[in-house]
Phi, psi and omega in degrees: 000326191097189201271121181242053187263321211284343189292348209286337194248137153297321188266024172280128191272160163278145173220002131053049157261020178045067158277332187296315169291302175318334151326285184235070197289149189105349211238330180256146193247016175169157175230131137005104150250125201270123198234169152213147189303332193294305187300348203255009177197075170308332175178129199341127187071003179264138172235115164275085186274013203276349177266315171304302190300324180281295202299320181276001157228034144259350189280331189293344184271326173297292177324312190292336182277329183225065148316021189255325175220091204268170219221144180239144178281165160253114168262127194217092203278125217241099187247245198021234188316318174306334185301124226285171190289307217283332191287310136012292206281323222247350169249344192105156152206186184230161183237141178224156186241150195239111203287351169302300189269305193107025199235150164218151195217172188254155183233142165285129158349063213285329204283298218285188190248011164281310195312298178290353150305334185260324167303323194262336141320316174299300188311279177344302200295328199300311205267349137307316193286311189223054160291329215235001169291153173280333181281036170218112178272355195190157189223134172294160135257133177231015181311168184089307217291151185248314227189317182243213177277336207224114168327315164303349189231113175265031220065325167052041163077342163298309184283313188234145176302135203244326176291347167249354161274324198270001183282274215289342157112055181265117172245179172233030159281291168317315188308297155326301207276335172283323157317304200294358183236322176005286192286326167313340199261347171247044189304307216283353185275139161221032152226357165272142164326132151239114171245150206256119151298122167262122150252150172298124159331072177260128198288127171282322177283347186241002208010070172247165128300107211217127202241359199261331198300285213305281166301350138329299206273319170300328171307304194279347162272321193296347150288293175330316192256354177042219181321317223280343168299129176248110195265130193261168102211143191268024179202086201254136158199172185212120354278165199259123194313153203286308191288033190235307176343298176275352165285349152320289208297309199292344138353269164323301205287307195264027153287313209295336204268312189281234215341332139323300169342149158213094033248146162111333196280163168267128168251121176294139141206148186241112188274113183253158161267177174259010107212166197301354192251009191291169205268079204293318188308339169281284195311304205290314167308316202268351181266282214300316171282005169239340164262350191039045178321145158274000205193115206221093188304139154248157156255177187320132187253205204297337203267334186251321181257172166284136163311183196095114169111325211221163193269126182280082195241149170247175191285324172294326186276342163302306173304320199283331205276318171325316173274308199310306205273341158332286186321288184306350150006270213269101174312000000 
């Protein structure tokens, strides 16, 4: 996954140096590549790719050393707070304090739907550009998104003041609607994986929880993207938080639904934990053996970085997890 100290700051870049892997060269089957709208679009229709193309020709120099296992990207373009001044000027914004860090910042209108109009430009400039590349193995979906990576987490009343979103003309109609277009903005990639991160829904104006909402939408991408869909969730723990139990179960329902097939099928699905400091020896065995991921982000360990912060995993276990989930897999 990388180094993710840097989202914590609005003005922070990503720097996608593969410590992890270089680490433990052999054990990973992709790295993160981490981005943000603002440097990759400075000003409308201008596109800088120069942060992505230096992440692809550190996994190619990593391949030339250990061509046995060679490593493929994830691109995972980081827009809300990451978002260039001009997208900011031309949709609106709100200023917000993020009450985990204590930071404030200004945000773009993330809800409306010219914001996601500009989003599916950049995506359309991207899947021209590297759809047909081979080192890019996955494409993130991160529409929507405010503050992280993952569409489904609006703040959730945690993060944000929820009364200064809907102060600012934040509704969770829109909010909805936007979700629900998520996966449309990455129309023009057509032969790359896409993967969509899922959360349970929380309605800022009713603070109710809406999980039907949420599986809905899942259902409808993985009929749409049929394999190239990759169904996320970025907050995997044992035992597994309660309001998460039904994006679990419709999880469950559509491996039962591919695997049924005849012949056949793969249900992509992609695991993040909920944070580096989790019980890994529990958690990462009970997500293979009970979910079958095809694909599970670590975060950095311990090995690259001081502790604190960081995952304390070892290299056997890396190794262990690495053959395991090949298996578990597999239909």
């Amino acid at each position: 996954m990388g180094d993710m100290n840097w989202t914590d700051n609005p003005d922070g870049e990503p720097l996608n140096r593969l410590l992890e892997a270089s680490t433990h060269p052999g054990v990973y089957a992709a790295a993160v590549i981490q981005a943000t709208w603002k440097e990759l679009e400075p000003r409308p229709g201008v596109f800088d790719d120069s942060a992505i193309q230096a992440a692809l020709q550190r996994i190619s120099a990593y391949n030339k050393r250990y061509p046995k296992t060679p490593l493929v990207g994830k691109l995972r373009v980081f827009p809300g707070v990451h978002s260039p001044a001009w997208v900011l000027e031309a949709v609106g914004s709100v200023r917000l304090v993020n009450h985990h860090t204590g930071t404030a910042a200004s945000y773009p209108d993330f809800w409306k739907p010219e914001y996601s109009r500009l989003w599916t430009e950049l995506q359309d400039h991207l899947a021209t550009v590297y759809d047909r590349n081979d080192l890019i193995g996955e494409v993130a979906v991160t529409s929507c998104s405010s503050f992280s990576g993952e569409p489904f987490n609006n703040g959730q009343g945690s993060f944000f003041d929820s009364s200064t979103l809907i102060a600012a003309g934040y509704t969770d109609t829109q909010y909805e609607n936007c979700l629900s277009n998520a996966a449309s903005n990455y129309a023009a990639w057509k032969l790359t994986p896409v993967d969509f991160p899922f959360n349970e829904l929380m309605l800022m104006q009713t603070h109710q929880i809406d999980s039907a909402f949420s599986i809905k939408v899942m259902a409808a991408f993985r009929k749409a993207l049929g394999t190239r869909a990759v169904v996320a969730n970025e907050d995997f723990d044992v035992p597994l938080p309660k309001d998460l139990a039904p994006i679990y179960d419709e999880i469950q329902e559509l491996r039962h639904q591919a695997w049924s097939a005849r012949p056949r099928e793969l249900s992509p699905l992609e695991f993040q934990v909920l944070g580096p400091t989790i019980d890994w020896a529990a958690v990462v065995p009970a997500a293979i053996g009970t979910y079958h991921p095809t694909e599970i982000e670590v975060w950095s360990s311990t090995a690259t970085r001081r502790p604190g912060g960081y995952a304390d995993i070892t290299e056997a276990q890396l190794q262990r997890w690495s053959a395991e989930l090949k298996v578990a897999a597999v239909p």
